[in-house]
Structures are given as C-alpha cells and as structure tokens.
FIROFI-489929 format. One line per field, with one value per residue (C-alpha): residue in one letter; x, y, z; residue number from 1. Coordinates in nm, 3 decimals. Each point is the difference from the previous one (the first is absolute). Layout:
% residues N
torti <- c(A	...)
x <- c(X	...)
y <- c(Y	...)
z <- c(Z	...)
numar <- c(NUM	...)
//
This chain:
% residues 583
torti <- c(X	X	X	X	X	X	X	X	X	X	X	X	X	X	X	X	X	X	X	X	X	X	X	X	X	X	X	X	X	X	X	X	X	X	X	X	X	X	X	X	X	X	X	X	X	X	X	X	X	X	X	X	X	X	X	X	X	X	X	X	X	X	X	X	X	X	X	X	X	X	X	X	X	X	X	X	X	X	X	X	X	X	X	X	X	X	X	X	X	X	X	X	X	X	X	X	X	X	X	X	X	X	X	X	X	X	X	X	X	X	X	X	X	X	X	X	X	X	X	X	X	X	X	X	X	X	X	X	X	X	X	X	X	X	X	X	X	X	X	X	X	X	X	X	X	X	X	X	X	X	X	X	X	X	X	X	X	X	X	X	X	X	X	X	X	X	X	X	X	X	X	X	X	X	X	X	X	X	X	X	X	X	X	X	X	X	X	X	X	X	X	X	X	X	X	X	X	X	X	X	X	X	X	X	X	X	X	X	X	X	X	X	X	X	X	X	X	X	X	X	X	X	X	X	X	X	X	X	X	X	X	X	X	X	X	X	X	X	X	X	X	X	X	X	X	X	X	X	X	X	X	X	X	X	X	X	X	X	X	X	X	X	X	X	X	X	X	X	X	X	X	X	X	X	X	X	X	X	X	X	X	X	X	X	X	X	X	X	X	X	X	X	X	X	X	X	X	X	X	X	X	X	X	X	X	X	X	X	X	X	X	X	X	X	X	X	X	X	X	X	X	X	X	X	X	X	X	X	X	X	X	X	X	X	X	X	X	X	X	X	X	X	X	X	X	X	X	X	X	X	X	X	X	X	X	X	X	X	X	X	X	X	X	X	X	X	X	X	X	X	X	X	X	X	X	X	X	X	X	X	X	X	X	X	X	X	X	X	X	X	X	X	X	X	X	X	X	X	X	X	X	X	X	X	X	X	X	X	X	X	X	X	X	X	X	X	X	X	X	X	X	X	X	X	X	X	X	X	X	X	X	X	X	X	X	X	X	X	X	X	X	X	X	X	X	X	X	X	X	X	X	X	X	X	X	X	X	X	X	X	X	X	X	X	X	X	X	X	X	X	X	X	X	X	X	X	X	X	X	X	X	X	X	X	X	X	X	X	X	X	X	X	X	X	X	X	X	X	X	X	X	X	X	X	X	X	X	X	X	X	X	X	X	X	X	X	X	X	X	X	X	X	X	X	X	X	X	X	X	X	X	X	X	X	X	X	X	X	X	X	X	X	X	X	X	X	X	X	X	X	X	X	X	X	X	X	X	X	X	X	X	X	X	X	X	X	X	X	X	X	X	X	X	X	X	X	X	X	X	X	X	X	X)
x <- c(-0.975	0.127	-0.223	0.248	-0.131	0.129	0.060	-0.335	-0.072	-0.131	-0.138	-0.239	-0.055	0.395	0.043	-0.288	0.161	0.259	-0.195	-0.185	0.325	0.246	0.234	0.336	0.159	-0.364	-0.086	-0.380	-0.224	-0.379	0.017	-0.401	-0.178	-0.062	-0.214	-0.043	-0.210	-0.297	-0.222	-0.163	0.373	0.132	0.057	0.302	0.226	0.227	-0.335	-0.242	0.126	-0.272	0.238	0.234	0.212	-0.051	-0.310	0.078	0.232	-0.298	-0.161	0.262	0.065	-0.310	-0.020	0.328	-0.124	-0.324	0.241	0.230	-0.272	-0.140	0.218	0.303	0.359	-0.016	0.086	0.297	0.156	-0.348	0.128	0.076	0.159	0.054	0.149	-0.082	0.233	0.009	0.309	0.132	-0.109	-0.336	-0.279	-0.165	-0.289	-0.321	-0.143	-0.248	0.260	0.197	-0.278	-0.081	0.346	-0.048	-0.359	0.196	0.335	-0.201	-0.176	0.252	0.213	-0.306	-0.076	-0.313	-0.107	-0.265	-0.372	0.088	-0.122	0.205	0.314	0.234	-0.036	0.252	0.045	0.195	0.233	0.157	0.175	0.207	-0.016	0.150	-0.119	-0.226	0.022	-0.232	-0.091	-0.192	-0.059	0.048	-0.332	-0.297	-0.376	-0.063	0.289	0.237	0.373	0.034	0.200	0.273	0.312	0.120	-0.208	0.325	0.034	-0.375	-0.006	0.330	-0.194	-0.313	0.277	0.098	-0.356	-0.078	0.306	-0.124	-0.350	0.092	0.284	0.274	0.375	0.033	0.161	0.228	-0.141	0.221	0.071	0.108	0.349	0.038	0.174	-0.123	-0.105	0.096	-0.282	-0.077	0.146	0.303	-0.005	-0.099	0.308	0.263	-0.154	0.030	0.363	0.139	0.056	-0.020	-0.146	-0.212	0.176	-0.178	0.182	0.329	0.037	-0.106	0.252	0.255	-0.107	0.009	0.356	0.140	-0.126	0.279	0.243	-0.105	0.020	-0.230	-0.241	0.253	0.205	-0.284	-0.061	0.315	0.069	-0.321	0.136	0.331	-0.251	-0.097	-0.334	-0.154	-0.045	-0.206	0.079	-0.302	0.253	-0.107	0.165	0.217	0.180	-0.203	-0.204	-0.354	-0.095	0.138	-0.119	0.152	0.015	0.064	0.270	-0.243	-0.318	-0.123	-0.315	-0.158	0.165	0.354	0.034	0.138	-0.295	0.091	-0.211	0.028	0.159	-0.347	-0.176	0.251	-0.031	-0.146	0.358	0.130	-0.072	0.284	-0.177	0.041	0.356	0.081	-0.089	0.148	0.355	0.080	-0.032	0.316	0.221	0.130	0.401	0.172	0.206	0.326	0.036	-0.366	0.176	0.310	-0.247	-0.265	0.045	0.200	-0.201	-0.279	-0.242	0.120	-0.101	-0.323	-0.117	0.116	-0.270	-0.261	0.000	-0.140	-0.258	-0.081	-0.024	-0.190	-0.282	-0.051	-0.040	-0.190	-0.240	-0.063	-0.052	0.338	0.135	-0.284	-0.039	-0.126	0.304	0.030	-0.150	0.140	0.357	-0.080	-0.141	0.364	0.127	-0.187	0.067	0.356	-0.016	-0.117	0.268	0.240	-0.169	0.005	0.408	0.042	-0.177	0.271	0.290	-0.068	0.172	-0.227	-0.157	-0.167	-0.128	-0.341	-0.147	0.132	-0.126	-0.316	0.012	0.074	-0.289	-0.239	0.133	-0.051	-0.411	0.135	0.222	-0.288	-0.315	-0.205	0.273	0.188	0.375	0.227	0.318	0.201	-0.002	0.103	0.330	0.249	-0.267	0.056	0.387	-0.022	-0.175	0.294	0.283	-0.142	0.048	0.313	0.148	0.366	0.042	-0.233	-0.286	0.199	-0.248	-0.058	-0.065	-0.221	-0.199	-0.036	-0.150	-0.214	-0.147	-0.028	-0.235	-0.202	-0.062	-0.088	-0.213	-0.214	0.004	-0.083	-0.333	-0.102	0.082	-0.232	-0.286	-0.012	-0.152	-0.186	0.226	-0.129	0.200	0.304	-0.016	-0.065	0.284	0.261	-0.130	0.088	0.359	0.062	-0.099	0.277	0.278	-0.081	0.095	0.329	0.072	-0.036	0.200	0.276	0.004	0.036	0.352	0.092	-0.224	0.175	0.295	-0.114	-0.136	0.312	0.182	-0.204	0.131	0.072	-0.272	0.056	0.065	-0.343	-0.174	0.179	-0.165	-0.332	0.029	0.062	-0.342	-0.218	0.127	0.004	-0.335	-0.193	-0.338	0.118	0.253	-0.091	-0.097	0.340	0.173	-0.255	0.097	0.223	0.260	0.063	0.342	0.101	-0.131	0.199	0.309	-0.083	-0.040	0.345	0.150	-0.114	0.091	0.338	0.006	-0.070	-0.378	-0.285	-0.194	-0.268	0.004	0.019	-0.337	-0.199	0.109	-0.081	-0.361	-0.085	0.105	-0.223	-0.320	0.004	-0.325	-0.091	0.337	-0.020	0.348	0.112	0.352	0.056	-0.101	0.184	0.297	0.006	-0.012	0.242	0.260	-0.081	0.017	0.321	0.204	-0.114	0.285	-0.283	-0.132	-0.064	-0.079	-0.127	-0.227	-0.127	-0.066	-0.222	-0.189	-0.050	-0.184	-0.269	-0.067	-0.008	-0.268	-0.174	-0.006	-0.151	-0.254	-0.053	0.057	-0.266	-0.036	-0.074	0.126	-0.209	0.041	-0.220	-0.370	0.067	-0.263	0.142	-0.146	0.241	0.367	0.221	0.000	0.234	0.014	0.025	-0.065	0.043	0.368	0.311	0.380)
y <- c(0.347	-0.135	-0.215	-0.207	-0.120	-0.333	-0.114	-0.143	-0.418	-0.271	-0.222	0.136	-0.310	0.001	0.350	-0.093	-0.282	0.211	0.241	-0.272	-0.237	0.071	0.221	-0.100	0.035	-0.063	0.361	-0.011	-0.003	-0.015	0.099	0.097	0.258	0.383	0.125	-0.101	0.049	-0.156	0.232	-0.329	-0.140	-0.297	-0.394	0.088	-0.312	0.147	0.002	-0.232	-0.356	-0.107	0.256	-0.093	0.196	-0.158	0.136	0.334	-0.012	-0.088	0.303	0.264	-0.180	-0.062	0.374	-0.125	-0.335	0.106	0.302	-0.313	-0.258	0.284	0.104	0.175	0.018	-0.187	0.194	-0.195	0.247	0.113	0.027	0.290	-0.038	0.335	-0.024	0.321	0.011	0.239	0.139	-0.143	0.320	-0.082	-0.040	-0.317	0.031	-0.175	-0.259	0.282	0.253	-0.220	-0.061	0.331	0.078	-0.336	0.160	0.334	-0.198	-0.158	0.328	0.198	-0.261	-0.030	-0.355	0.050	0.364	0.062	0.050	-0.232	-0.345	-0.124	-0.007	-0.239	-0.252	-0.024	-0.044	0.123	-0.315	0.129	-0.265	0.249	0.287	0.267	-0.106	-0.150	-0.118	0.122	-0.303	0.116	-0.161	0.238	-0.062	0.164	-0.066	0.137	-0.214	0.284	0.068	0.283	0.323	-0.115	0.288	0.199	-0.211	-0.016	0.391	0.015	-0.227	0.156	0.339	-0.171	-0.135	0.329	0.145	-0.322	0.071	0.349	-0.090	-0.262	0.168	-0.254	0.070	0.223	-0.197	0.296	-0.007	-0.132	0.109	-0.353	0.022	-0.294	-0.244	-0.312	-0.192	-0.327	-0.266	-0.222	-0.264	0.139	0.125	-0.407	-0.095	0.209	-0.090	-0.396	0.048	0.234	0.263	0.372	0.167	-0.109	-0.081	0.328	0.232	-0.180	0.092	0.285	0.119	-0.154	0.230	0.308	-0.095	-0.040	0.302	0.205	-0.223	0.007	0.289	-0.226	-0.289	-0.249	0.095	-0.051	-0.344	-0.089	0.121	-0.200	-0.326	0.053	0.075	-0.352	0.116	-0.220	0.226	-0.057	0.273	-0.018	0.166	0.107	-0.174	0.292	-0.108	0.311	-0.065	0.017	-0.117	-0.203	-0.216	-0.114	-0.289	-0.095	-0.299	-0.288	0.149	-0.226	-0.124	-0.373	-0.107	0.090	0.313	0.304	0.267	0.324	0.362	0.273	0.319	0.199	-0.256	0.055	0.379	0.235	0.222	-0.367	-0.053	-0.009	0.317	0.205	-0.148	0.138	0.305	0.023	-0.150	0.136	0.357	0.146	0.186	0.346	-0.003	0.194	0.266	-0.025	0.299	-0.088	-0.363	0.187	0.187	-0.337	-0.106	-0.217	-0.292	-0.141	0.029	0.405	-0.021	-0.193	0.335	0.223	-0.165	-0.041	0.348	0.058	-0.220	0.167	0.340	-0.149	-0.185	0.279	0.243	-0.193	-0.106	0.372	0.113	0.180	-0.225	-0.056	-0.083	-0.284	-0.280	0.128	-0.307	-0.256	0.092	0.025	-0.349	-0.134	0.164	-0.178	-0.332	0.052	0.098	-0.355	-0.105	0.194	-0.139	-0.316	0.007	0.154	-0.321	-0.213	0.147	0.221	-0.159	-0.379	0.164	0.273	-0.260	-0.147	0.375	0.117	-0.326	0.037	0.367	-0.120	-0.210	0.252	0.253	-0.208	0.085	0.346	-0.035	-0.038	0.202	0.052	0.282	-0.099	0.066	0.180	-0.223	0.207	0.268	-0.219	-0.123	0.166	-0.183	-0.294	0.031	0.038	-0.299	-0.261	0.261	-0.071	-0.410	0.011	0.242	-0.129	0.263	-0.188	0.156	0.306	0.029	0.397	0.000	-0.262	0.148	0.324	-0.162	-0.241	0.317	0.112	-0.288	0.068	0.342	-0.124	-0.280	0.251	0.220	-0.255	-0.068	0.330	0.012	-0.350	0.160	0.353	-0.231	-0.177	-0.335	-0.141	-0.371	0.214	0.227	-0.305	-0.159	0.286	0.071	-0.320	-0.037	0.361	-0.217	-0.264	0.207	0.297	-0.344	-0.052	0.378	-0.028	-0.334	0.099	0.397	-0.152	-0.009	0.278	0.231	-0.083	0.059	0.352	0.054	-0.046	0.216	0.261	0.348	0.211	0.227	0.325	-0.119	-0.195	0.282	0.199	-0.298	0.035	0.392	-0.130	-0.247	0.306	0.208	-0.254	-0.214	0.218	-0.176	-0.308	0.108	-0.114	-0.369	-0.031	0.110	-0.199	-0.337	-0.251	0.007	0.370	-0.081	-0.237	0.264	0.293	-0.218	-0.099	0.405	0.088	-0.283	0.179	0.345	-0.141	-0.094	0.320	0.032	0.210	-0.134	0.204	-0.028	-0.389	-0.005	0.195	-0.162	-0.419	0.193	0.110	-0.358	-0.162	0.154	-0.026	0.074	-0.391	-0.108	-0.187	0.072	0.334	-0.031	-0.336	0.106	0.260	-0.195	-0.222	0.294	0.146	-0.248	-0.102	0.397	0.049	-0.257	-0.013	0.172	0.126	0.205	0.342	0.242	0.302	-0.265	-0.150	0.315	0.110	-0.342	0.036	0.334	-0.143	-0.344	0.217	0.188	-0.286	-0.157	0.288	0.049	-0.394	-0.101	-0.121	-0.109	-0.358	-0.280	0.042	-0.427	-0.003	-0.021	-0.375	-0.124	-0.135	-0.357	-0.064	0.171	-0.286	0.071	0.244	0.250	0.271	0.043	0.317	0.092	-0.177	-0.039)
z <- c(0.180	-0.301	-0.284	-0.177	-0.345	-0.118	-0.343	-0.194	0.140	-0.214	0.298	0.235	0.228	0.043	0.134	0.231	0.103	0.133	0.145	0.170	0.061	0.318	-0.203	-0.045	0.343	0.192	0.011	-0.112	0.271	-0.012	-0.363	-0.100	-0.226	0.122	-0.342	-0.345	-0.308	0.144	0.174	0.185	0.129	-0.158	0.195	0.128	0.033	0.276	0.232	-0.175	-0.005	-0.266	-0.209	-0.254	-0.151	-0.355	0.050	0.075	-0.290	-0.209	0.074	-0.065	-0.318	-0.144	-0.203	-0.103	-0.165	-0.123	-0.231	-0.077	-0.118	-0.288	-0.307	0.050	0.206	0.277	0.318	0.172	0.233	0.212	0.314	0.181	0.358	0.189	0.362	0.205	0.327	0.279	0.189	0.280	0.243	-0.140	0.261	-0.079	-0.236	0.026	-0.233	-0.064	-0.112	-0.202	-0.214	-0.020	-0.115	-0.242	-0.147	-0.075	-0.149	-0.265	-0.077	-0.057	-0.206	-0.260	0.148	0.121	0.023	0.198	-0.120	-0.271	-0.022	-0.259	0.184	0.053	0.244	0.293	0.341	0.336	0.179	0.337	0.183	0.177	0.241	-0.247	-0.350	-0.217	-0.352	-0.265	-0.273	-0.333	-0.330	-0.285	-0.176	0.067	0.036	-0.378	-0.145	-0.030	0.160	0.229	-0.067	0.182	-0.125	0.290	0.311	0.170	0.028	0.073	0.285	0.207	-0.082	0.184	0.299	0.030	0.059	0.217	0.203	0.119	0.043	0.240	0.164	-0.136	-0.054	-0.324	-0.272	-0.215	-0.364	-0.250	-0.345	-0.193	0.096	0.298	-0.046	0.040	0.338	0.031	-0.003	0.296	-0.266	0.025	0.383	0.068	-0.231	0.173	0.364	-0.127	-0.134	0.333	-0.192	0.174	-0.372	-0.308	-0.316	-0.120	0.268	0.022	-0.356	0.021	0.230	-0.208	-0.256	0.144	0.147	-0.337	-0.131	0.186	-0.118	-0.401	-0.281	-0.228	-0.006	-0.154	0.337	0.229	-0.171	0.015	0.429	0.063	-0.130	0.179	0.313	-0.053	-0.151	-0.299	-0.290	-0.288	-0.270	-0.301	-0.333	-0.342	-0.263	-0.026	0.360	0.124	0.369	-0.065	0.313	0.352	0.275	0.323	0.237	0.333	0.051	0.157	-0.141	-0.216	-0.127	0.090	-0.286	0.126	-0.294	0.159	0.038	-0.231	0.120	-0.247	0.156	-0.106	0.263	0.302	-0.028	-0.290	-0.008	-0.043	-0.352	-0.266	-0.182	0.378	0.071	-0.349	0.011	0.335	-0.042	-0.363	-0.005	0.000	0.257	-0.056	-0.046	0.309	-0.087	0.137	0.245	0.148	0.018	0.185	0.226	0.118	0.345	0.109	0.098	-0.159	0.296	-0.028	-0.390	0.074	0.226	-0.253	-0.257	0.279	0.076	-0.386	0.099	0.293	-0.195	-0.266	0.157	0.258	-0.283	-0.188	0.297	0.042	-0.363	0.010	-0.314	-0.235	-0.347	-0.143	0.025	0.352	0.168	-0.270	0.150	0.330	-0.024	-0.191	0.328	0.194	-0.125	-0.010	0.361	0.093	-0.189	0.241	0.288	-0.146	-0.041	0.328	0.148	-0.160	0.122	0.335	0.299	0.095	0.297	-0.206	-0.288	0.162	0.004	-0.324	-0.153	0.142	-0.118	-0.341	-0.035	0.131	-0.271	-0.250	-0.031	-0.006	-0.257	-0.313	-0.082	-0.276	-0.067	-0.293	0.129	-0.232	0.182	-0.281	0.289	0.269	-0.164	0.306	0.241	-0.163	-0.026	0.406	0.050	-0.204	0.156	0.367	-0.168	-0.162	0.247	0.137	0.275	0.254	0.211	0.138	0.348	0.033	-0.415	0.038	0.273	-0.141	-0.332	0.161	0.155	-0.339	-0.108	0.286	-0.141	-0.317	0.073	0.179	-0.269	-0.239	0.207	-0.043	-0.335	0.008	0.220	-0.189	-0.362	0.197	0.020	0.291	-0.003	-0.105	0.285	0.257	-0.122	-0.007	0.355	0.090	-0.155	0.220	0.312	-0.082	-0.102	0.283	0.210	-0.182	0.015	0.418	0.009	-0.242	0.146	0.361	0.064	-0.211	0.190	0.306	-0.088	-0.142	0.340	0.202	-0.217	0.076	-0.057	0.346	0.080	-0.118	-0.356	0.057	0.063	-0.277	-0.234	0.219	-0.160	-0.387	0.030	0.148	-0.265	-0.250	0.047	0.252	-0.047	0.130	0.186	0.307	-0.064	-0.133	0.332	0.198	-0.240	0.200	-0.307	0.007	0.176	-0.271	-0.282	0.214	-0.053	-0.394	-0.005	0.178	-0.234	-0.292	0.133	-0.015	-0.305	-0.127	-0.019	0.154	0.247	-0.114	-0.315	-0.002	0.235	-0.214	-0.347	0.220	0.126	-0.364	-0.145	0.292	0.176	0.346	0.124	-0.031	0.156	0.342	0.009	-0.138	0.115	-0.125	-0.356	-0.033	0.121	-0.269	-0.285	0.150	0.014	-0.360	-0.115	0.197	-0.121	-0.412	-0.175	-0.258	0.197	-0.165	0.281	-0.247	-0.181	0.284	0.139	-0.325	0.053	0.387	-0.055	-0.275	0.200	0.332	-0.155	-0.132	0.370	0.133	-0.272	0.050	0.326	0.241	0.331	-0.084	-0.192	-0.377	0.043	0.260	-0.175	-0.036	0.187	0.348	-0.027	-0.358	0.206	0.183	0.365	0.099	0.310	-0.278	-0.338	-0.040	0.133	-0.091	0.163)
numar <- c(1	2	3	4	5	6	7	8	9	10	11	12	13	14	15	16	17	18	19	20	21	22	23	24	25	26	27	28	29	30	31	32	33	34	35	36	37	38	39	40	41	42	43	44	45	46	47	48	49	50	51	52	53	54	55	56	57	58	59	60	61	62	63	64	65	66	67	68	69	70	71	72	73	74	75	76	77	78	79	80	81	82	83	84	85	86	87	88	89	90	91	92	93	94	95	96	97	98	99	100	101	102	103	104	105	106	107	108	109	110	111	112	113	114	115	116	117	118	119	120	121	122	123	124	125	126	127	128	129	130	131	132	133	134	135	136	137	138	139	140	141	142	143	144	145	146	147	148	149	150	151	152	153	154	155	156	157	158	159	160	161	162	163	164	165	166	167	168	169	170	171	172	173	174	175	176	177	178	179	180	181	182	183	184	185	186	187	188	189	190	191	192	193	194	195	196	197	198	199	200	201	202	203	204	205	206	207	208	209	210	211	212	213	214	215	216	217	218	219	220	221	222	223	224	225	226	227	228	229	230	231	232	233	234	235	236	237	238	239	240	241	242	243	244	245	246	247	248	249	250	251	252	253	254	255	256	257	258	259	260	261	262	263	264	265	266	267	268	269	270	271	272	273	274	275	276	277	278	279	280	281	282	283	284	285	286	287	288	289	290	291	292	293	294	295	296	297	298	299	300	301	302	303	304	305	306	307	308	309	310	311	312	313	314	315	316	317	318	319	320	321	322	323	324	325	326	327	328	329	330	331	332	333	334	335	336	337	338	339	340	341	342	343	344	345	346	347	348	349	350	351	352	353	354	355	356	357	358	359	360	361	362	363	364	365	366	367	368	369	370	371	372	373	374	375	376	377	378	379	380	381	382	383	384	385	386	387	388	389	390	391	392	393	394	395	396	397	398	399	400	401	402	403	404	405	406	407	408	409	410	411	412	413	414	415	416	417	418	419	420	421	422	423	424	425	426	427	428	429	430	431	432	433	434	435	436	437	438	439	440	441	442	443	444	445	446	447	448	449	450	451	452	453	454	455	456	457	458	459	460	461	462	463	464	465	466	467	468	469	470	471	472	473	474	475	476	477	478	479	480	481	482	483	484	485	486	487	488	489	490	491	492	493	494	495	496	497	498	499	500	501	502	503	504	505	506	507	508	509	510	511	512	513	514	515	516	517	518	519	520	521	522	523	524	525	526	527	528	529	530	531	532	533	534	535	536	537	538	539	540	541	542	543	544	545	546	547	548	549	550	551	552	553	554	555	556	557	558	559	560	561	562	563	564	565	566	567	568	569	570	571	572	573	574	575	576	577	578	579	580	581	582	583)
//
C-alpha cells in the first residue's frame, strides 16, 4: 500500500473537480466519499444530487479563509492531496476499510490526529476499486498550520502497519534512496505519444549506458548528446559544471520548448555531485609485469576483478573484514558491479541482451544506499566495466560464459550483503537482477555444455575424477556426481589435467571461492571456476593455496543450510520456482 503525497494545491474546488470528473482516459467510476473530518458525514455530491461541489469546496476551505481575512500571510498553497493505492494482488477493500485506512492516514501525517478537534479538515474520494484520494486543507480549526515535516515517512510507516493488520502484500521499507516514479502525467504522455518508456526512464537508461563508456562528467555529457540526448549543462562562470539537465527529443512542453529533468530527479546517484565523485577518482597505474601476466581477454580480466568482489562482500557480510570504511567500499563495489552488468548488456551476443538489460535495470536499486561509497576502492571494477566497452577482441563464448556466471555469483552476494544491514529494496532488487542473468547464464551456457558433454572423458578416467571430488569436496560430494553437468565438468577437469593442473586441487580452491550448499547445481558452478582458474596465466598455485585454506575455514565456520536472503518476506520476491538455489 503506498500513500503518495503530492506537492501543496492552491485550488480546492479544482482537485475536486477531478476527483469528481471522469479522469482523463474515463477511468473514474462512481467516485463518492468513504470518511472525512465530519463526524456527522458531509452532502456528498457523488451520491447527493442537491450536492455541489462548490459547496463542498466551501467547507474544506472555510478555516482557510477565515485565517486569510485577519492580519497576516495569506495561506496560498492549503491543499494537501494524498493518494493511498493498494497492490494489484490486493483483495478488494470495502468502503468501510478504506476509510478506516483514510482516518489513520491523516493521523499519522499530523493532519488530523485523532482526539483532537482542531484538526484539519479533509476528506476520503474513492472512485476506484484499489484507491482513494485523501483531500485536506492545511489550516486548522484554531487558525494554525499543521506540523507537517516528515508526514511522508509517517504515513508509509502507518501503510506498513495497515498492511499486516489486514493481511495485504508487504511493501519493503525504503530508506530515501528511490528513484523517482513516474507520474500518471507522464505515464498518460508516453501512452498518447506510443512510446514503450517515460521520458524519466528513457533517460535514465541513457544514463547509466554512458557511464561505462565515460572517465568523467564532461565525457558523459558529451556521449549523451552524440546518443541524441538533449543536454542542458548549468556552468560556473569559471567554465566549471555546477549542475545538468536532460531532455527527451519530442518532449516538449505546450508551448513547443523542449522539457529539461535534472539528473538528481531521474535517479538520486544521477546528480552531477554523485556522477563526480563516481567518474573522477583516479585509477591505479598497472605495473608492467602484472600488465604482462592479465588475461588475455577482457571477459577473462572482468572475472579476475569479480572474484575480489566476491571475496570482499562475502567477508564483509560475515564480519570477516571489518573496520569502519568496510561497507563504504563494498558499496563503490557494488555500484561498479552494475556498471559491469550494465556494459555486458551492451555488447553480449543480441540474444542474451533482453535479460541482461532487464538485469541491469533491476540492479540499479541495488546499486545506492545510505552507504556513502568510497568508489576510490572500486577503481579496477570500474576499469572492467569501459574494458568489457572498448574491448576489440569480441565476445570470446566460453570467457563470456564463465564470467556471466561470475555476475551471477555476485549479484547474489550483493543481496546478502543488502539483506545482512537491513536493505530491504536493495536486497529485492539484487535478487531480482540474479533471476535475469541466471537466465542468460542457462541460454548462453547451453551449447557449450553440450559440447562438454559429448566429449566426455572414458570411464575409468571419470571415475579417477569421481575420486579427486570425494577427496576434494566430500560434503557435497554427492550432489555434484548426481548434477546432470558432471560429464561436462569431468571433461573441463581432464582438460585441465592436461594442461598441467590438479584436479584436486582446482575443486577445492572453485568450492572455497563459491559455497555450494545453496547451489541447485553444484556441478555447473564449479564448472565455470574451473575453466576461468585453469586457463588465467596468473594463477599462483602456492597463493591460492594459502587463500583456499582461510576462506575454507570461513565457509565452514559460516555456512548454513539455507540461503541468509531468504527472510525477505515471500509476498515482496518475484515468482520463481526457487529462491533459494541457483544454476
């Protein structure tokens, strides 16, 4: 249930007009009052024809005129409209219980508390099955304004009470950082014009698919414009930005004028102060032999810096980092992960790009918190996202596989990360981006599992392998042999044997880098890590080994036999057969 408070009116007989009017595509039906102020009911004109609603108007304003005909300011902007809509899995509400939910709106927003008679006066419209609309004027009985500062907070912290009492779907508390929801202005503007998105959300996916492409805000600026975006840069007289605003080509006003939004109003990590600190910190200079020693391909390099991701949010989700800057750059890596996502959208192979696009804009709510992010710390992240862009090797397929099963990993990670401070948006959200690009892992692992499987080793070196995983990961040793992709992982494992690496060895160091008691898939995990592992020429075995044995015993210390997402309550998850395990 969300209460959506509008900006303060001037003219209370024109918002009733609306309320009371057809609605701009004939969507008002039987529109009529379900409370107000009045403890006797007021002539309602939606049911009493002797009603007008000049005359209702009257009413609600007359506190207003009588504190406007003494000495004084006059009060102009006295009206206070607050829409209060149910979800669509709703059951329907009464007229009864949408007052009730009115009576305990206005309370709790300091417009008319209850037990006191000198509230405001207001009233209740529904004229649809799944809202009403909540009309005040801003004056009350004893001439003074109400204590208005926070009422927005204090009625979705009412909702949220309302929503349990009644057995409603759960909306996840917020913490100020949503971005903005387009207004049925806007919704009603793109449906009149054909177009599939807002002006608010096409730009803001223009946005974020710049970012990649940009080491600064004058960069940014200047990709949107060649994206065919209208920018508006505000400059000091020093040529320095001090602030920018964007437009849609076609969007104009009913004057003609192009409309401009600000980025701060498309999204808060939008605003030229966020992009900033962002885009301008500065990257790290390689040394040449680490140069010499990077994988070969940029999807190769990209799981390289994912796996400190991985090892960073996990520890610091389990207390095993600490310190006080921990979460600041685990949030920079966070936000530079969406980044990744974000540039792996734009140039995976077309029939991957509807699920990776849709997993970029579900990652987006993930990717900002009241965390301050130190993005300082998340300059390699960063530096993977515009190498993924700029890259001129192409999509190499079992590369890109094998990192796109990467970002699965660490979009799950990032929702516990999200659900262990309490983030409940963030933690939806990341959830959600794992559903999407777990279905462009399966699509794009498809054929390259299958040809895996037919190159399946013969059976005594299979069960020689079957050996190294009991030895190696004993606990789940046997979901991994039951897995339909053990064949394909017994040939990655003979591959790497090869090559000149333990089987063994390379199982336990892909267990300890991912858990496995939450896999669906055990097998097809460990597949992936060990085709990256096997084939980075920086691999350090005695290192590695070091590492394995302090994030083993971190698993073990940690591990449990469900998902630590889960607590999200049921009624907030997308659909899915399971949330819990993954691939």
């Amino acid at each position: 249930m969300i209460p959506s408070i509008k900006a303060p009116g001037s003219n209370t007989r024109g918002l009733l007009a609306y309320l009371y009017g057809p609605g701009r595509h004939d969507e008002h039906v039987d529109p009529h009052i379900v409370a107000s102020f009045s403890p006797f009911g007021l002539r309602d004109p939606g049911r009493d024809p002797d009603a007008t609603l000049t005359q209702l108007a009257r009413i609600l304003d007359e506190p207003v005129n009588l504190h406007n005909s003494g000495f004084g300011r006059k009060v102009t902007d006295h009206v206070w409209h607050c829409p209060v809509r149910a979800a669509k899995t709703d059951r329907y509400l009464s007229d009864a219980e949408w007052g009730e939910i009115a009576r305990r709106i206005v309370h709790a927003a300091g417009i008319a508390p209850d037990r006191d008679p000198h509230g405001c006066r207001w009233i209740a419209v529904r004229h649809a099955d799944d809202h009403v609309h909540i009309l005040a004027t801003t004056v009350r009985e004893d001439g003074r304004r109400p204590k208005l500062h926070n009422s927005g907070k204090r009625a979705q912290t009412e909702a949220r009470a309302i929503e349990k009492e009644l057995g409603l779907h759960q909306v996840q508390p917020g913490d100020r950082t949503g971005e903005h929801r387009p207004t049925q202005a806007e919704m009603h503007k793109a449906d009149r014009l054909g177009w599939q998105q807002t002006s608010r959300q096409w730009l803001q996916d223009r946005i974020r698919d710049a970012i990649p492409h940009a080491a600064s805000v004058e960069e940014l600026l200047a990709y949107l414009q060649a994206d065919g975006v209208e920018v508006k840069p505000r400059r000091l007289p020093s040529g320095d930005l001090q602030g920018y605003a964007v437009g849609r080509p076609g969007d104009t006003n009913a004057k003609g004028e192009q409309i401009y939004i600000p980025g701060s109003k498309i999204a808060p990590d939008l605003s030229l102060p966020k992009l900033q600190a962002r885009l301008t910190t500065g990257t790290p200079e390689e040394h040449p032999t680490a140069r010499r020693n990077r994988p070969t391909t940029s999807w190769q390099r990209t799981t390289d810096a994912l796996d400190h991701v991985h090892q960073h949010l996990t520890e610091d989700t389990t207390g095993g980092t600490g310190g006080k800057d921990s979460g600041a750059l685990a949030q920079a890596q966070i936000t530079a992960l969406g980044d990744i996502i974000n540039a792996t959208a734009q140039t995976a192979p077309q029939e991957l790009r509807a699920e990776l696009r849709a997993a970029t804009r579900a990652f987006a709510r993930a990717q900002r918190s009241q965390i301050r992010a130190d993005h300082q710390g998340a300059a390699d992240l960063r530096r993977a996202a515009r190498d993924i862009i700029h890259a001129s090797d192409g999509p190499d397929g079992n590369a890109l596989t094998v990192m796109m099963a990467a970002l699965v990993w660490a979009a799950i990670v990032t929702s516990r990360w999200h659900q262990a401070r309490g983030h409940a948006q963030q933690a939806h959200a990341a959830q959600q981006a794992v559903q999407h690009l777990q279905a462009a892992y399966d699509q794009a692992a498809t054929d390259q599992l299958t040809a895996l499987t037919h190159r399946q080793p013969t059976k005594e070196i299979t069960n020689t392998l079957a050996g190294d995983v009991r030895s190696a990961v004993p606990d789940h040793a046997k979901r991994i042999l039951a897995d339909p992709n053990w064949p394909a992982l017994a040939t990655v494992l003979a591959d790497a044997k090869a090559l000149g690496h333990q089987p063994r060895q390379l199982l336990q160091e892909a267990a300890a880098r991912r858990e496995l008691t939450t896999a669906r898939l055990p097998a097809k995990v460990l597949l992936g890590r060990i085709q990256h592992t096997s084939r980075n020429p920086n691999h350090n075995s005695a290192a590695e080994a070091a590492r394995v044995r302090a994030a083993t015993a971190r698993t073990t210390a940690h591990a449990a036999p469900t998902d630590p997402v889960t607590p999200i309550p049921r009624a907030a998850a997308p659909a899915a057969s399971s949330q819990h395990r993954t691939r």
